[in-house]
N, C-alpha and C positions, 0 to 999 in steps of 0.2 A: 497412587494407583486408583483409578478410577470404579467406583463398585457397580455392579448390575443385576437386577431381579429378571430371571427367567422367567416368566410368565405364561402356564401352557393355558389358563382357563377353567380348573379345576378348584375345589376351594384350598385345598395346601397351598401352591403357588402364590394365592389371591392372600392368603395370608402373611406368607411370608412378603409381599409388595407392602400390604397392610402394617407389620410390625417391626419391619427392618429395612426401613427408609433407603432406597439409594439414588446416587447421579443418574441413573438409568433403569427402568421400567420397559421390558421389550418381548412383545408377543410374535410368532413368527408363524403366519398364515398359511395351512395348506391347503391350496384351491384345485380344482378340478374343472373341468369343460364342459360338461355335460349340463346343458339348459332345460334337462327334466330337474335337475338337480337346485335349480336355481329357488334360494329364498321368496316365498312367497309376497313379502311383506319389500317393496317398492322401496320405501325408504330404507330402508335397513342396507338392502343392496347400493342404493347411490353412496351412505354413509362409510360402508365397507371399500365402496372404490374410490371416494374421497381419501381414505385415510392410506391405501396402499396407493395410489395416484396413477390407478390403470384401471377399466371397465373389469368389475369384480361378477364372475357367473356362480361359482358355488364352492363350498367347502366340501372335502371328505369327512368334516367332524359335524357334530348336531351342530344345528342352527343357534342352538339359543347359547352356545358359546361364545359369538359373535358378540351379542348382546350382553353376556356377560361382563366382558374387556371392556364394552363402551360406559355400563355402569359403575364398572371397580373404579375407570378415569374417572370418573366424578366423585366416587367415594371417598378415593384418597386425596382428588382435589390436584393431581398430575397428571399429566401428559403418560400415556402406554404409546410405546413407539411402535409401532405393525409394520414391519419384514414382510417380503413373498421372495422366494425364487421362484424356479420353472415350476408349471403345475403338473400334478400327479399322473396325467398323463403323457407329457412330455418327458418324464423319467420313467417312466415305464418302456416308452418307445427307444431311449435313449441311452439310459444308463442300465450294466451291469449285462444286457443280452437275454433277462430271466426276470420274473416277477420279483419282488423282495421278497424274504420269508424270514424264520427264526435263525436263520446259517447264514445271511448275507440279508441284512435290514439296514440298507443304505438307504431307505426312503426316508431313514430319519435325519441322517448324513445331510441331503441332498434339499429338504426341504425345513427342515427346525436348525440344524447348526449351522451346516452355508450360509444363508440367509442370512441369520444371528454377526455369522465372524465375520461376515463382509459388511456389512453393515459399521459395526465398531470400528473394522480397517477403516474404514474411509474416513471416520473421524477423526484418523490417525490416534488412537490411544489406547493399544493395545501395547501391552498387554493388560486385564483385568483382571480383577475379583467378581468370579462369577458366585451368585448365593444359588443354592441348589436346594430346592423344597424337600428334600429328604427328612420325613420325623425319624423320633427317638427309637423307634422297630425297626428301622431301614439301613440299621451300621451295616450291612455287608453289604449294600447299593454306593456307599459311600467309597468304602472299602475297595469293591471295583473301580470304582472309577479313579480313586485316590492310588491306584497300583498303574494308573494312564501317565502319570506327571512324571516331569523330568528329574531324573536324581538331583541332578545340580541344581537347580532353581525352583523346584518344587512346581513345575507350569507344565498344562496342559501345550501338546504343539497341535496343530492342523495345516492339512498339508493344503494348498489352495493355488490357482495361476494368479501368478506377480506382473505377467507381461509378455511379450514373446521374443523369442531364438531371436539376437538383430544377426548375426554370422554362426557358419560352421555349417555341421551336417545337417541339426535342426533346424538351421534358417526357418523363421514365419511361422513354425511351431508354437503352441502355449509351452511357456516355462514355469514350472509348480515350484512350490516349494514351502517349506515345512518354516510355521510362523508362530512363535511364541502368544497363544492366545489368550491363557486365561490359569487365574491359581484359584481350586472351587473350594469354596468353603459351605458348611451345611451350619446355621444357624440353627435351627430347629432340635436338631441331634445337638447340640452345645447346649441347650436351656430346653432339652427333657418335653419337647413337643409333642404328644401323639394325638392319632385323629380326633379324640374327645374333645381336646381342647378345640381344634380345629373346629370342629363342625358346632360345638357353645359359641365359640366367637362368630359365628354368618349367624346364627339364630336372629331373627326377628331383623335382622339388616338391609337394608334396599339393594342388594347384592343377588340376583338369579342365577341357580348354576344348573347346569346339564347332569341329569343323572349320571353320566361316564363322560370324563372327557378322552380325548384323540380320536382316531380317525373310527366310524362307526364300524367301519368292515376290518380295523386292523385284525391279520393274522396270530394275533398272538394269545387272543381271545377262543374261550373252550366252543367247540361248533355248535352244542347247543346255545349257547351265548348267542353266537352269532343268527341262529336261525329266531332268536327272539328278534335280533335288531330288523332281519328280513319283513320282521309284523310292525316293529316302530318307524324304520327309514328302509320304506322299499326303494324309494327311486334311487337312491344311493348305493345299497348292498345290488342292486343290479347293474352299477356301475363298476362294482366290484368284481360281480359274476362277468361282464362281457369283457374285462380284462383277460381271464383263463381263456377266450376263445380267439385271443391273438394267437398265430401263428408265432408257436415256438417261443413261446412266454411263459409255458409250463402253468403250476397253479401256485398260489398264496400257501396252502399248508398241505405235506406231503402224506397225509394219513386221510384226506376228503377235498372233493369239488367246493365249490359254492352253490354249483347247482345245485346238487347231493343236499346240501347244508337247506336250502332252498325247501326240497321235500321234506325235509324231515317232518312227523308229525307231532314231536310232541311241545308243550303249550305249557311254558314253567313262567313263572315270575322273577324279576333280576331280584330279587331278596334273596334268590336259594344262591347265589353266587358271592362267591368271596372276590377282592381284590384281582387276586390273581387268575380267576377266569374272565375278567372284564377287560384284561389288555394292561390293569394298575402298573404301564410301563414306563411312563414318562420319557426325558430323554438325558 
């Protein structure tokens, strides 16, 4: 069974590529359309659509993320494989009828695992050992997700199209179906990892990371949070906000707008936030 390092671009992940070697190294790109949004920095952008092999216009996540993946390849001296599916605005228009939120976050579905499991299909060599950056605090993240796998086999399934309908009622239709994808294991939880270690080992390393990684406007972030990120990546949290004024798309979180989030007046530093009001959701 072939092994794989999930890599979102945070330093966990970037560590666990770092300390627990495998066949596969694989970061999975969520882009967006919007050309206010787009990297300033020219090379950056041709290197980013080099590596996914399509004209790259912009991330939902900080930029210097980007740049992080390209430095870790160097650091550990291997290849990071970069995935895209559809961008965040074509699943918005596309899938689900409704914005993503914290009751239906298929945005992670649709653009970090897709991407990931289609990817390895094609390779033909699935099923895997996927390593999960979860530390030694994070047993009930593991725990959920370890209550996903199949009694029998112990493996994650995902359901995905194989091909379509050739006869019957569904003729010409996509045919889905549910594909033995991966058995996770957490490295980091087995050998007693927590942040401390984590953040002594990037100390002083040629390695740059994003104060928060994932998407800047993810919903799962406290709205103060969010109206901080409004003051570090406006053009983006406003790519966020003119999502809500799709027709019948509703909004990202059911207690405030982003407009709303947009006004807000007060003026905090990401130091006063834990983990868990920054989005610390991984996938």
């Amino acid at each position: 069974m072939k092994t794989v390092n999930s890599i979102s671009g945070g330093r966990t992940s970037a560590y666990l590529a770092s300390k627990y070697p495998s066949d596969i190294n694989i970061f999975a790109l969520v882009k967006i359309e919007d050309i206010r949004c787009r990297p300033k920095d020219k090379k950056l952008v041709q290197d980013v659509s080099d590596k996914i092999g399509q004209d790259f216009i912009a991330t939902a996540e900080d930029d210097l993320t980007l740049r992080t993946i390209f430095e870790l390849e160097q650091y550990l001296g291997k290849e990071i494989q970069w995935v895209v599916g559809e961008s965040f605005d074509w699943v918005v228009e596309n899938k689900g009828g409704w914005l993503p939120n914290k009751l239906h976050r298929y945005c992670t579905v649709e653009m970090k695992l897709r991407p990931i499991f289609r990817y390895l299909y094609k390779l033909g060599i699935l099923p895997v050992e996927m390593r999960i950056g979860f530390r030694s605090n994070e047993e009930k993240r593991a725990i959920k997700m370890l209550e996903r796998t199949n009694e029998a086999d112990g493996l994650i399934y995902f359901k995905d199209i194989v091909g379509k309908w050739e006869k019957g009622p569904n003729k010409g239709k996509n045919k889905w179906e549910s594909i033995p994808y991966h058995r996770p294991r957490f490295p980091l939880i087995e050998d007693g990892i927590n942040k401390s270690d984590v953040q002594n080992y990037w100390h002083g390393k040629p390695v740059k990371f994003a104060r928060f990684n994932n998407c800047v406007g993810c919903f799962h972030r406290n709205p103060i949070f969010l109206k901080k990120m409004f003051d570090e990546h406006p053009e983006k949290m406003n790519w966020f906000e003119l999502q809500e004024k799709k027709p019948k798309k509703g909004t990202w979180r059911s207690d405030v707008s982003y407009a709303q989030v947009r006004r807000y007046p007060l003026q905090l530093e990401f130091e006063m936030f834990g983990e868990c009001d920054s989005g610390h959701c991984g996938i």
